[in-house]
GUZAMI-86181 format. One record per atom (N, C-alpha, C): atom name; residue in one letter; z, x, y. Coordinates in Angstrom, 2 decimals. Atoms other than C-alpha are relative to their C-alpha. Example, Ala and Ser with C-alpha at 12.3 -4.5 7.8 and 13.67 -1.06 7.14 Angstrom:
% GUZAMI-86181
[lumlo "N", "a", [0.00, 0.89, -1.19]]
[lumlo "CA", "a", [7.80, 12.30, -4.50]]
[lumlo "C", "a", [0.00, 0.90, 1.20]]
[lumlo "N", "s", [-0.06, -0.82, -1.19]]
[lumlo "CA", "s", [7.14, 13.67, -1.06]]
[lumlo "C", "s", [0.73, -0.77, 1.09]]
END
This chain:
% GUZAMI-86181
[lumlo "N", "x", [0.76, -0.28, -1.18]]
[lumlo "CA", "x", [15.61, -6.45, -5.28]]
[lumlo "C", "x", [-0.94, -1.15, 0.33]]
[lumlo "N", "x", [0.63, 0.65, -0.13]]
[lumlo "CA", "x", [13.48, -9.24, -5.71]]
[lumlo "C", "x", [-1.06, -0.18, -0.87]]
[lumlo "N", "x", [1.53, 0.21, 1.22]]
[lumlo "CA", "x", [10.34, -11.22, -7.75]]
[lumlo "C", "x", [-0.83, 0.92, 0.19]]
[lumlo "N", "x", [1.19, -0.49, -0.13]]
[lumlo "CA", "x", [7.40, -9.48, -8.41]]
[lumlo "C", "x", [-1.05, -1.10, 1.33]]
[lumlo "N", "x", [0.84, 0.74, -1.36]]
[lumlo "CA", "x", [5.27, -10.64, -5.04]]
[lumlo "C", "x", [0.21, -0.15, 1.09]]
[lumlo "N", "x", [-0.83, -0.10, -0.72]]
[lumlo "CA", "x", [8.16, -10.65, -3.06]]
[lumlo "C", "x", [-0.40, 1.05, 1.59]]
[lumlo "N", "x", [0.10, -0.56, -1.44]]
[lumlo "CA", "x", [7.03, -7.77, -0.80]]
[lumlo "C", "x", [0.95, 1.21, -0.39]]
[lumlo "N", "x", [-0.30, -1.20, 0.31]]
[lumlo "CA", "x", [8.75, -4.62, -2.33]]
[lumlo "C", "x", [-0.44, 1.15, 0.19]]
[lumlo "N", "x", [0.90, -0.88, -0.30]]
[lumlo "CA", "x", [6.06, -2.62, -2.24]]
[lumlo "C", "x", [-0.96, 0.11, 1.51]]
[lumlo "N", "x", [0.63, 0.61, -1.08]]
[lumlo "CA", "x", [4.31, -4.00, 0.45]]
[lumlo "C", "x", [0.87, 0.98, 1.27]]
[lumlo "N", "x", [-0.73, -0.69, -0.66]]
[lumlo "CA", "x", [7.41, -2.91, 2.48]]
[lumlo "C", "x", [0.20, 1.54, -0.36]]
[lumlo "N", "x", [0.10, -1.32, 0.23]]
[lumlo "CA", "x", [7.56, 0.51, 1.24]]
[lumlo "C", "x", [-1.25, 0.78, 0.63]]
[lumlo "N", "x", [1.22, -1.03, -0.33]]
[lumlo "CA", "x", [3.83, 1.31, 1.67]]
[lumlo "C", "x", [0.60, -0.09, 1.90]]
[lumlo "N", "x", [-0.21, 0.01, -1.47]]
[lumlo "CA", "x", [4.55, -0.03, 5.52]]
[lumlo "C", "x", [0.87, 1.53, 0.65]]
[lumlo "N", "x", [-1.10, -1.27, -0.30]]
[lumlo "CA", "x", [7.76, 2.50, 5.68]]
[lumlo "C", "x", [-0.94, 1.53, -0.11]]
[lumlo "N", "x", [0.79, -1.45, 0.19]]
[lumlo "CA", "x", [5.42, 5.38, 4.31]]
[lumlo "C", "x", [-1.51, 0.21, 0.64]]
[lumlo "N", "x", [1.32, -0.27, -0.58]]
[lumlo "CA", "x", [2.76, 4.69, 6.53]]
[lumlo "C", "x", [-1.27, 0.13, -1.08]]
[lumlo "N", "x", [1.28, 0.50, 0.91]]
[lumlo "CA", "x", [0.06, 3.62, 3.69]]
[lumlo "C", "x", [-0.42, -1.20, -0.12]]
[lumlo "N", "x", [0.13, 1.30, -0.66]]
[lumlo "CA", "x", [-1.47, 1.23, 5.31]]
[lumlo "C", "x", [-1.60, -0.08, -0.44]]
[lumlo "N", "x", [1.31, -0.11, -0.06]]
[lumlo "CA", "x", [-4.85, 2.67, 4.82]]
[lumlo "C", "x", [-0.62, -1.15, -1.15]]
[lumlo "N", "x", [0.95, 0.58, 1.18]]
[lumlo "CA", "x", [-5.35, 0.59, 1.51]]
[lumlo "C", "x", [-0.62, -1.40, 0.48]]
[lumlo "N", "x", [0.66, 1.86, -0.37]]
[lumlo "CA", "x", [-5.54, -2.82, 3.25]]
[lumlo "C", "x", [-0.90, 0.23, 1.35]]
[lumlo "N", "x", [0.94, -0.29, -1.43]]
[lumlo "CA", "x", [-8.46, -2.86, 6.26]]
[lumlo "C", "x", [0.53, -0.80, 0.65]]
[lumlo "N", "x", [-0.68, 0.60, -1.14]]
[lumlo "CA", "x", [-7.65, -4.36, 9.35]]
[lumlo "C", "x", [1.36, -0.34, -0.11]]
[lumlo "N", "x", [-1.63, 0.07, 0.00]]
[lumlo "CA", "x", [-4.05, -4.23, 8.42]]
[lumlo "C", "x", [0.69, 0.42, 1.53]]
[lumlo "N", "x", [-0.66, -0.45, -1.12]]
[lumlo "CA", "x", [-1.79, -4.38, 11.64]]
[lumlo "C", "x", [1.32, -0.44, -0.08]]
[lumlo "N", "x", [-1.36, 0.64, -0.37]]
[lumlo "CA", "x", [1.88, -3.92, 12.01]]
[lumlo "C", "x", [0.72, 0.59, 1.32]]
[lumlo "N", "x", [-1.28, -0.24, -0.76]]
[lumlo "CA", "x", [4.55, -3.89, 14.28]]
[lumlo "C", "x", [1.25, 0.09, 0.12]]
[lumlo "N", "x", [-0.90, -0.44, 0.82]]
[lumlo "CA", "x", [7.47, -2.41, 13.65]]
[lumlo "C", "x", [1.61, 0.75, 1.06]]
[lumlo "N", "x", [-0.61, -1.10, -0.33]]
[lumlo "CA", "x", [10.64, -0.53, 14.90]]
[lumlo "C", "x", [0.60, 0.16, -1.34]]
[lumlo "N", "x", [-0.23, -0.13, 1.21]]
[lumlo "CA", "x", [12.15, 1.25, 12.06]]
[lumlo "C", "x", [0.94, 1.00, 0.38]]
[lumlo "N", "x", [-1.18, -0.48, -1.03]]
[lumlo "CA", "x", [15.71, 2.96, 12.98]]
[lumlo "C", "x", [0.71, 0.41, -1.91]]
[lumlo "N", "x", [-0.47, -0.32, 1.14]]
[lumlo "CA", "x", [17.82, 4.85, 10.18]]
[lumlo "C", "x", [0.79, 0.81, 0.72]]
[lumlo "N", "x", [-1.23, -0.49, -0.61]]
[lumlo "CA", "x", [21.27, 5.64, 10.99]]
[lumlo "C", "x", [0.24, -0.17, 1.55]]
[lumlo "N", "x", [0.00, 0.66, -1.48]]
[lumlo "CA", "x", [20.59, 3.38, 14.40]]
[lumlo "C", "x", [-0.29, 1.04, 0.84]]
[lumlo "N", "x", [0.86, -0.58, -0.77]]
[lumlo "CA", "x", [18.28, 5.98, 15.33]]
[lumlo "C", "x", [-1.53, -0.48, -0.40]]
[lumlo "N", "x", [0.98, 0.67, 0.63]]
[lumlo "CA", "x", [14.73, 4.77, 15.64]]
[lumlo "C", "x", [-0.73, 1.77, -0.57]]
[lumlo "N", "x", [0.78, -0.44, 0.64]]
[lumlo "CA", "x", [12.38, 6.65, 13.31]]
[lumlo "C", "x", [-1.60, -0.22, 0.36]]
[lumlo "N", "x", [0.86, 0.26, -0.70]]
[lumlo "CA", "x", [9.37, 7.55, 15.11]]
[lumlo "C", "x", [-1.64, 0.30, -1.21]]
[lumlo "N", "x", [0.97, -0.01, 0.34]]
[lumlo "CA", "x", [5.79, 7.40, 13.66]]
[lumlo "C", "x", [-0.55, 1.96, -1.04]]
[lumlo "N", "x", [0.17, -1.29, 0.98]]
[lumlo "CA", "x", [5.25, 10.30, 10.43]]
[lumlo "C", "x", [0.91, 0.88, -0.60]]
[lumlo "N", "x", [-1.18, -0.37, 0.38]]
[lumlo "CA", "x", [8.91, 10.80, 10.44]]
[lumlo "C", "x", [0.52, -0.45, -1.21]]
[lumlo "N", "x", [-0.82, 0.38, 0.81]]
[lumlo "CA", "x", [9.53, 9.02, 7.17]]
[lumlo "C", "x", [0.52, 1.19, -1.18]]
[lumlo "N", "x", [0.31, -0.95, 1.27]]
[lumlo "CA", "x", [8.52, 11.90, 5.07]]
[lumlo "C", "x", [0.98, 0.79, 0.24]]
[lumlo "N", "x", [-1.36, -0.78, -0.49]]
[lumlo "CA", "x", [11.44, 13.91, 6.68]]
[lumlo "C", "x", [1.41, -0.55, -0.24]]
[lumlo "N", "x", [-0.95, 1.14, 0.68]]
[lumlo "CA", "x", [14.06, 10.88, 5.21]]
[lumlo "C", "x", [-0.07, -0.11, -0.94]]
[lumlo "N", "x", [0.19, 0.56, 1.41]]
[lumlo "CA", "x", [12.73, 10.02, 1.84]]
[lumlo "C", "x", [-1.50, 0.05, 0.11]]
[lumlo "N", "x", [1.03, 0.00, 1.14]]
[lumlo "CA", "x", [9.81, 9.58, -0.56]]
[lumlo "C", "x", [-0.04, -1.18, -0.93]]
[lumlo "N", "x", [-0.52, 0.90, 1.25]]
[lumlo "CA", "x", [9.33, 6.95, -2.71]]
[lumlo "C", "x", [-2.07, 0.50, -1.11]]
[lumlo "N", "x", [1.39, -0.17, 0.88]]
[lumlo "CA", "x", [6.49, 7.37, -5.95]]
[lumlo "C", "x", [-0.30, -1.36, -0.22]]
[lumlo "N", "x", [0.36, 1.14, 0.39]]
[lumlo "CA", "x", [4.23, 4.63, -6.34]]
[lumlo "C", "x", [0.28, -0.25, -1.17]]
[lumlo "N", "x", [-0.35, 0.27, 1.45]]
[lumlo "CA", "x", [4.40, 2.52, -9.42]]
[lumlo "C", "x", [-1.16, 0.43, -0.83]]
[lumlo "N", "x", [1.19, -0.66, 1.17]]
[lumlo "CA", "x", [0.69, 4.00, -11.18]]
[lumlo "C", "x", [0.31, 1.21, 0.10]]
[lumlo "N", "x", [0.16, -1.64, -0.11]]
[lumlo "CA", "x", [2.00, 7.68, -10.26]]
[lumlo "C", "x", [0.09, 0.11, -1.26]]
[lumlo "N", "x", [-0.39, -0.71, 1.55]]
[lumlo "CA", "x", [1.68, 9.83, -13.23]]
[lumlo "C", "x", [0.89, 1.54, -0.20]]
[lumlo "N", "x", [-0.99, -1.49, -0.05]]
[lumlo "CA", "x", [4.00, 12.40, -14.22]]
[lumlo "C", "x", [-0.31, 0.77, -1.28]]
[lumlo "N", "x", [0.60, -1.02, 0.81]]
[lumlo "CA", "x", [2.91, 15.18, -16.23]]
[lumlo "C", "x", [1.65, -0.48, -1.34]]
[lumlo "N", "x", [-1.29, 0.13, 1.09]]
[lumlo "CA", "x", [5.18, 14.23, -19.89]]
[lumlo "C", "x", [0.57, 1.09, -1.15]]
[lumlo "N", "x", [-0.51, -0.62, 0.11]]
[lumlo "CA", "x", [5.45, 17.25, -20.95]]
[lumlo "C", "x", [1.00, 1.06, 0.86]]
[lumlo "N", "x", [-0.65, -0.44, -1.73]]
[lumlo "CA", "x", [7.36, 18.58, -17.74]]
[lumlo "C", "x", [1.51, -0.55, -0.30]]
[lumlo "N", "x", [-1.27, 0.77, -0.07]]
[lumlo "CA", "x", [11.30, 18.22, -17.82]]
[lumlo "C", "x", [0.36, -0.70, 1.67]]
[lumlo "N", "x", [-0.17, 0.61, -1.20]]
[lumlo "CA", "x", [12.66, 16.23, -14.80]]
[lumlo "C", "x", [0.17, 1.72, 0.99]]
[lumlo "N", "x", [-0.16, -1.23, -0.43]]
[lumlo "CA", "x", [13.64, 19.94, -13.29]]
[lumlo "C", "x", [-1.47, 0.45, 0.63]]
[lumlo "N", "x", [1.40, -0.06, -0.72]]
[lumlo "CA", "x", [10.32, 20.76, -13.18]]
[lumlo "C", "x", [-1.20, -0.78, 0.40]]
[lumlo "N", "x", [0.70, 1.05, -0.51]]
[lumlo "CA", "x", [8.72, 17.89, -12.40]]
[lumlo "C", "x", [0.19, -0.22, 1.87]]
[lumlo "N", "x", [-0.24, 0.09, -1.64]]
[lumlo "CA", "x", [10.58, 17.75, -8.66]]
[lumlo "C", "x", [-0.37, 1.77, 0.24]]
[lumlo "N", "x", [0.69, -1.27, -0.09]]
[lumlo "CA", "x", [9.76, 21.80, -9.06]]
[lumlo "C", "x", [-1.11, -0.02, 1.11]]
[lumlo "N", "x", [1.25, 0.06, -0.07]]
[lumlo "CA", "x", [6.18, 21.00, -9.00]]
[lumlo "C", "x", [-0.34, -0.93, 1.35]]
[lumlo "N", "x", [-0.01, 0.79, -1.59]]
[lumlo "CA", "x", [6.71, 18.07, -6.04]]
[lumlo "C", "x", [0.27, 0.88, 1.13]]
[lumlo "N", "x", [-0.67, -0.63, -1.10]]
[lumlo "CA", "x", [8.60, 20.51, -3.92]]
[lumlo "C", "x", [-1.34, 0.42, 0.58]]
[lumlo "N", "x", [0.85, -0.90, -0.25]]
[lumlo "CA", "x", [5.89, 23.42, -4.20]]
[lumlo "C", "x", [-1.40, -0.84, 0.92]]
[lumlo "N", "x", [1.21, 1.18, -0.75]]
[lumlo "CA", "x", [2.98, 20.28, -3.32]]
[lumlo "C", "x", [0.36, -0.34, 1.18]]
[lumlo "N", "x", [-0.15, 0.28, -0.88]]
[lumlo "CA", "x", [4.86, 18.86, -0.70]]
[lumlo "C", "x", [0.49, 1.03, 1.37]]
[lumlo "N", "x", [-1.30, -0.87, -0.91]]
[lumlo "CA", "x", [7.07, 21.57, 1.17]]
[lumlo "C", "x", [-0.75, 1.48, 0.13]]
[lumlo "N", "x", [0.61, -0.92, 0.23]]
[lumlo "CA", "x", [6.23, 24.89, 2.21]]
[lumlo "C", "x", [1.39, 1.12, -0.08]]
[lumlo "N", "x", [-0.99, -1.24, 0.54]]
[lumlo "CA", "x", [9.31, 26.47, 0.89]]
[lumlo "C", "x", [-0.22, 1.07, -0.48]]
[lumlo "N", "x", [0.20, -1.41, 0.62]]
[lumlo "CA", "x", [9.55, 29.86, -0.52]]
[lumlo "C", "x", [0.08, -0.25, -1.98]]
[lumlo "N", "x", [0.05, 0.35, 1.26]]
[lumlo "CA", "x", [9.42, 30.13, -4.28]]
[lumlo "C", "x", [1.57, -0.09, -0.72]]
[lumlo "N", "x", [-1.25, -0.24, 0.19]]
[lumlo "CA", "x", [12.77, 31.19, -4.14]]
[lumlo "C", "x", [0.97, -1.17, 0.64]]
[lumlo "N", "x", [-0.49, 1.52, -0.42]]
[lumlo "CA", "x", [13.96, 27.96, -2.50]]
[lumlo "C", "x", [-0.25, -1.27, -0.93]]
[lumlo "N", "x", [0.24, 1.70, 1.03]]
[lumlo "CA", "x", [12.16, 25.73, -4.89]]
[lumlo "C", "x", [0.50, -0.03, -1.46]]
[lumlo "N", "x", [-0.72, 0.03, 1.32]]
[lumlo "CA", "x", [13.58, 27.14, -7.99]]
[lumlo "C", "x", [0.99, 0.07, 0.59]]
[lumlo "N", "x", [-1.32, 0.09, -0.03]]
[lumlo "CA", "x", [16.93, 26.35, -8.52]]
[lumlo "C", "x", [0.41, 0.40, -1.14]]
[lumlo "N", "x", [-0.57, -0.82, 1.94]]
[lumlo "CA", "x", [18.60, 28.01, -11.36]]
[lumlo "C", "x", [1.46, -0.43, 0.14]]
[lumlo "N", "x", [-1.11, 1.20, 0.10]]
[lumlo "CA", "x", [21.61, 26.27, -12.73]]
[lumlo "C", "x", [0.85, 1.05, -0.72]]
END
């Protein structure tokens, strides 16, 4: 993907609209997925990405780890966010 400095992240926060960390940060952008453009708060409705300091609870299996994301992010039913295998 590229060096460390490269702009990996950089581009991500842009995509996820976390812009807030840098002040007077200004971009300009169109941003199109599946050569439709992707309008402003829509990313979160496409993808997610976790920063690189997130912490993930280590006792938690991966199962319930996106569990616990769903219930935070989504306002699914409980019965939607478990999945039983």
């Amino acid at each position: 993907m590229g060096a460390s400095g490269s702009g990996k992240t950089s581009l991500l926060n842009i995509l996820g609209e976390r812009l807030d960390v840098s002040a007077g940060c200004k971009v300009t952008k169109e941003v199109r997925a599946n050569n439709v453009p992707v309008l402003k708060g829509d990313f979160g409705k496409l993808g997610a990405f976790v920063m690189q300091d997130d912490i993930l609870i280590e006792t938690m299996t991966p199962l319930e780890s996106f569990c616990f994301a769903a219930r935070l992010r989504t306002n699914l039913s409980e019965e939607r966010v478990t999945l039983k295998a």
